[in-house]
VOVEX-95302 format. One line per field, with one value per residue (C-alpha): residue number from 1; z, x negated, y negated. Coordinates in Angstrom, 3 decimals, decimal comma. Layout:
<pts>
k = [NUM:...]
z = [Z:...]
x = [X:...]
y = [Y:...]
</pts>
This chain:
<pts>
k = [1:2:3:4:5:6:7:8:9:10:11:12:13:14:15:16:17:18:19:20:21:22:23:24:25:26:27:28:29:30:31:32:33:34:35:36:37:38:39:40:41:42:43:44:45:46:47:48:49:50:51:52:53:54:55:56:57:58:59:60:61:62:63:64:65:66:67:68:69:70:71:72:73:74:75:76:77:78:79:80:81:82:83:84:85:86:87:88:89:90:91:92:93:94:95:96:97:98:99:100:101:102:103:104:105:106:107:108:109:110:111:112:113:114:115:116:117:118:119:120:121:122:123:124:125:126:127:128:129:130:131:132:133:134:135:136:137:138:139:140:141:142:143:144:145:146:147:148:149:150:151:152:153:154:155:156:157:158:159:160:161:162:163:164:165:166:167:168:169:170:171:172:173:174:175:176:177:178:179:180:181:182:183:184:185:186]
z = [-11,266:-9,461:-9,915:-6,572:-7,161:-10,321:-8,921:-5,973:-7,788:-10,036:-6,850:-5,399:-8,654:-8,756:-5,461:-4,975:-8,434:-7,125:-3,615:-5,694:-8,052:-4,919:-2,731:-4,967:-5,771:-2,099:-1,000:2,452:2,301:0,799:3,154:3,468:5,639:8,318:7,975:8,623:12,072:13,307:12,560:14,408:17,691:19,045:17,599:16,260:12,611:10,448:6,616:4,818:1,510:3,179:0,573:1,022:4,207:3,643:4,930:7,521:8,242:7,767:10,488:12,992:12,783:13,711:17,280:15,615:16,572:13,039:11,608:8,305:5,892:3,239:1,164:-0,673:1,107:-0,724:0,509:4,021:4,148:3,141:6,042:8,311:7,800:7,871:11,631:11,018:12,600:9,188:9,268:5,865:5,175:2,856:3,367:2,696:5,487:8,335:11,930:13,986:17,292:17,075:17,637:17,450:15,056:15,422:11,646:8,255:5,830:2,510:-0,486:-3,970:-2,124:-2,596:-6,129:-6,276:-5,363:-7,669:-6,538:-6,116:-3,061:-1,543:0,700:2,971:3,349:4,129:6,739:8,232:8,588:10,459:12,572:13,849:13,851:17,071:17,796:16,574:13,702:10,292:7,219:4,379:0,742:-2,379:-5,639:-9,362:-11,657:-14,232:-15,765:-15,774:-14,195:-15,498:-15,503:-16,642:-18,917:-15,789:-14,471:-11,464:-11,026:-10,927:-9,961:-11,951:-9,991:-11,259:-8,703:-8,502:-8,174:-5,580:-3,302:-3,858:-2,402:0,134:1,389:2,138:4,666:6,222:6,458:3,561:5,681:2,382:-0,834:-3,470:-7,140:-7,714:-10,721:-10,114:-12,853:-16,005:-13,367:-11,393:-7,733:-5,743]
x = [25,701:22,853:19,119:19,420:22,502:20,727:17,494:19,092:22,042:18,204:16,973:19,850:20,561:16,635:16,217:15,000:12,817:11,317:10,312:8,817:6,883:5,934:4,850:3,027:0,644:0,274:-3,807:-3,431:-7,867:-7,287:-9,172:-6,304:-4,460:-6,974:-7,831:-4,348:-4,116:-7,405:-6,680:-3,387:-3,282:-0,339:1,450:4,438:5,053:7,621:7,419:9,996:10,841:9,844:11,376:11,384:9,244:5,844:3,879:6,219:5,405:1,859:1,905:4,076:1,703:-1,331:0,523:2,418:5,691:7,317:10,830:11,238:14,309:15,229:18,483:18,734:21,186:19,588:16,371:17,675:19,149:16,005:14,254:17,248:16,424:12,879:13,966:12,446:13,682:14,991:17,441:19,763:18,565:18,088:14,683:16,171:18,703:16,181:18,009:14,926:13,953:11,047:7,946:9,377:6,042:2,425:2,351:4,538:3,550:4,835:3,899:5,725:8,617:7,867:7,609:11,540:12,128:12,247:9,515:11,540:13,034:9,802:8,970:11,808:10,907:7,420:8,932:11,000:7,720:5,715:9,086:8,911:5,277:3,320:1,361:-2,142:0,090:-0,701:0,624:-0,677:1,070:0,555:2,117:1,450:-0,472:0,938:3,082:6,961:9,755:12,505:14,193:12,307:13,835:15,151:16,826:14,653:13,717:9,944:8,222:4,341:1,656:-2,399:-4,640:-5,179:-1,318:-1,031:-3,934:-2,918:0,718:0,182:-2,452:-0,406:1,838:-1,388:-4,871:-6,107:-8,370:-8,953:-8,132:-8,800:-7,321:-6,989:-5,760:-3,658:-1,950:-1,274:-1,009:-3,265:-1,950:-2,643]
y = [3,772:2,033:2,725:4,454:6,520:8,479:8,598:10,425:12,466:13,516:14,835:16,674:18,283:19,392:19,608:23,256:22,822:20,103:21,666:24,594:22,077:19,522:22,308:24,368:20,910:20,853:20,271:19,829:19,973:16,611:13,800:11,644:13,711:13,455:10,624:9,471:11,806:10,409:6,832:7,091:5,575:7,595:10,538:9,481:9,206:8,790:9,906:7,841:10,054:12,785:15,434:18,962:18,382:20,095:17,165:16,631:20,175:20,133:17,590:18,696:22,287:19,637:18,348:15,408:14,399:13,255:11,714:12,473:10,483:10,776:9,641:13,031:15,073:18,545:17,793:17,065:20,473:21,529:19,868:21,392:24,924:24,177:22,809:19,532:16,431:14,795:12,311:10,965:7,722:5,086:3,592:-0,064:0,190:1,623:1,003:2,319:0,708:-1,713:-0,110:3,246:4,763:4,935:6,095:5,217:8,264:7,105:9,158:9,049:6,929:3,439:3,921:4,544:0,808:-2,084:-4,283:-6,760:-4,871:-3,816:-6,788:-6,466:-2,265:-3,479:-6,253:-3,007:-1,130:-4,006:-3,924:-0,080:0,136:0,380:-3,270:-0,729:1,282:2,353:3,135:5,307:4,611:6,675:5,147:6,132:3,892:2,092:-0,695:-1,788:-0,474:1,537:5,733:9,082:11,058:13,058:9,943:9,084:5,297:4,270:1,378:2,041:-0,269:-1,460:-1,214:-5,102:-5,665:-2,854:-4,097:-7,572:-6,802:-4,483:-6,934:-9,597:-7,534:-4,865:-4,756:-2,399:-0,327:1,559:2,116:5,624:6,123:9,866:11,789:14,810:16,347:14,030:10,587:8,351:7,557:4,569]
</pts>
């Protein structure tokens, strides 16, 4: 079984747990968010690992038009009876149209991808953005690579890594280390 196939058979099995969890951290008061709306140049926006859908939500509610995927089929249903435009997908085999997205919102995705698969997502994103798009990434500090005792794959970052990388394929407009709960995100 690949590093994909248990990190996603974790999340279907735990889907509903983990909506409760995810959604009941939710601070939607947190600056990001707007930031993100008022840096976008259009309104279209596609959260890749979108989940159970509450920030897909939180955006639609503020006059967004968002795509949400996500390879968990649970969480897609999820999505469904939400009535959010979700679609099953695998971030690594994105078939959109070039410059389909104003936005990429991708939190607590990217860090379910070996790094060594990253720069060809990142080459997908430059592909559907907008010529003026952005992208907002949130990944958990840390070292190495490898499962969690629940059997989801993580890829841990340090902040000169992470900035380095990202760098190379965006402009880092700006960059914030936050704790929340017992981890530091990126």
């Amino acid at each position: 079984m690949t590093y994909k196939d248990k990190t996603i058979q974790a999340y279907n099995t735990h889907a509903n747990s983990f909506s409760k969890k995810f959604s009941a951290q939710m601070d939607f008061e947190r600056p990001e968010f707007n930031t993100f709306m008022r840096l976008l140049s259009g309104n279209k926006v596609l959260d890749v690992g979108c989940g159970s859908g509450d920030h897909m939500s939180y955006f639609q509610k503020n006059g967004l038009d968002v795509t949400g995927i996500d390879l968990s089929k649970e969480f897609v249903n999820i999505c469904v009876q939400k009535g959010l435009n979700v679609i099953q997908m695998d971030m690594e085999q994105m078939n959109f149209e070039e410059e389909s997205f104003d936005g990429i919102w991708a939190v607590t995705s990217l860090l379910h991808v070996p790094k060594t698969n990253l720069e060809s997502i990142l080459k997908k994103f430059n592909n559907i953005l907008t010529s003026n798009g952005i992208v907002y990434v949130c990944l958990i500090e840390g070292s190495g690579e490898g499962f969690l005792k629940d059997e989801r794959f993580f890829s841990f970052w340090k902040e000169d890594s992470f900035k380095d990388f990202f760098s190379r394929h965006f402009d880092v407009i700006s960059f914030e280390r936050r704790k929340v709960g017992g981890n530091v995100f990126l």
